[in-house]
N, C-alpha and C positions, 0 to 999 in steps of 0.2 A: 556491330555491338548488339547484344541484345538486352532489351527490355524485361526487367522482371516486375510482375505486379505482383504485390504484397498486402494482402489483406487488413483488417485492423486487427481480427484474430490471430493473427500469424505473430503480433507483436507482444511485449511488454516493456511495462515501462516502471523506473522505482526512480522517488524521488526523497531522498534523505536529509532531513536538517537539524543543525543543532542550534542551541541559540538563536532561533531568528531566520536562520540563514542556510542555504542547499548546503552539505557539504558531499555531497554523492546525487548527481541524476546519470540516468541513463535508460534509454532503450536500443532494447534489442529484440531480435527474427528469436522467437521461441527455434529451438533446436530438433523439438519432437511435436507429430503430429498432435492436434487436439481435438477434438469434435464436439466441443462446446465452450462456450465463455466461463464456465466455473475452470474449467481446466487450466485455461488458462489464466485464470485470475489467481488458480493455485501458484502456479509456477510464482507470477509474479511477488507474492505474497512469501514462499517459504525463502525466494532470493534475498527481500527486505528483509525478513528476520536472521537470513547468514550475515549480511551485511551493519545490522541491527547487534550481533553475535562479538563481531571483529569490530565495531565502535565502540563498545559498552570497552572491551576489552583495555583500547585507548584512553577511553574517558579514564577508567580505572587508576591506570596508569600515570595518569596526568593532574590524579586529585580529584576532577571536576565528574564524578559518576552519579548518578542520580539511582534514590532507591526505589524511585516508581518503574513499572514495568513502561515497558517502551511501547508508544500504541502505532500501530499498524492500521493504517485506513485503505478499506475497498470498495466498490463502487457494488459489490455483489453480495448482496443479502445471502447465499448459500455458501459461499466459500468463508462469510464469516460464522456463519453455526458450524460447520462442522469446525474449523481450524479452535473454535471458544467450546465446544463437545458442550452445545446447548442445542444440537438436532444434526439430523440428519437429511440433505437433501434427498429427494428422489432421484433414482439413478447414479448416484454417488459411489456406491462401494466399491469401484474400479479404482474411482481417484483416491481411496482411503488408504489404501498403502503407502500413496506420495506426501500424504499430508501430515501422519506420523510422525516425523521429527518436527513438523511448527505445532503440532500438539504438543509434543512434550515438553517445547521448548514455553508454548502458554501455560502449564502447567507446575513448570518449574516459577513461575513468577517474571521469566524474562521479557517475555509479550505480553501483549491484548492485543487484539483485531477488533476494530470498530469498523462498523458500516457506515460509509458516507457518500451522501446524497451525491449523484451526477452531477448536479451545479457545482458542489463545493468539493469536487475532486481536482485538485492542483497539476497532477500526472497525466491529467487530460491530453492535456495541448501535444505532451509528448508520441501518441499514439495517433489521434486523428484530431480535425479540422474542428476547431470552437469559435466562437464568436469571437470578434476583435473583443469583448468586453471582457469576457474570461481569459483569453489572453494574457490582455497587461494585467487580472488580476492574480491567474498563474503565475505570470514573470515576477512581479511582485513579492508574492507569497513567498519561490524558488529566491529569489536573493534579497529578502529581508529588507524590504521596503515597508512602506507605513502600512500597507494594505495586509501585513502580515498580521497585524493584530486585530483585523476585524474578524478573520474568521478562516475559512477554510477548514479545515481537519479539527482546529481546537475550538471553533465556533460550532460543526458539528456534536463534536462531545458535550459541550455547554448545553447546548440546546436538548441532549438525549437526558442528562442529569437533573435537570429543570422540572425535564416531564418525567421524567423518572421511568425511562426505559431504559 
């Protein structure tokens, strides 16, 4: 049997919830080489917004659709300027062709991408090794336990609209 070691790069992870509560996690072995962490925060990023795409679709369908854009959180400050076309990272203009449909789909009103802090990214635990503290507060978060309402993603946002970034 052999042994494959898998990078953290090598991964992504997307965690999706409605009400409260996961109703999509999942990571996976990115498919295409990367050679940097925007890269791959892209990827993970325009999967959330297909999957973002095809929930909206249900919600629709089932009455319950919300008319705010759907917010998307990453851990990287560059993958969210360009995917929000409020800058341009350096060295970027490779990945700018992939990014293309989660622009237009920010544009159409369907997304927003917020940036959020390392601590309060919930998708963590799914990629590499956190603290048992983050942890149960990840597990938490993913299935809508008490600790969903302190924070994570929408204690992020709170905290940016306060200060008014």
């Amino acid at each position: 049997m052999k042994t494959v070691q898998v990078a953290s790069r090598d991964l992504y992870s997307v965690v999706l919830t409605f009400r409260g509560a996961a109703v999509l996690h999942q990571t996976k072995k990115l498919a295409l080489l990367v050679d940097c962490s925007m890269a791959a925060e892209e990827v993970a990023t325009s999967k959330a917004a297909e999957y973002v795409e095809y929930a909206a679709q249900i919600a629709r369908a089932l009455g319950v659709a919300d008319e705010e854009p759907v917010t998307i959180g990453t851990d990287n400050v560059a993958n969210r300027q360009v995917a929000m076309r409020q800058g341009a990272a350096s060295r970027s203009k490779h990945l700018l062709r992939r990014y293309w449909v989660l622009m237009q789909r920010v544009q159409a009103g369907e997304v927003r991408v917020v940036h959020v802090r390392d601590e309060a990214n919930p998708a963590d635990f799914l990629t590499k090794w956190v603290s048992a503290k983050k942890l149960r507060a990840s597990v938490a978060y993913v299935s809508g336990q008490s600790a969903r309402r302190q924070g994570f993603v929408k204690g992020e946002i709170m905290k940016r609209r306060q200060s008014g970034a």
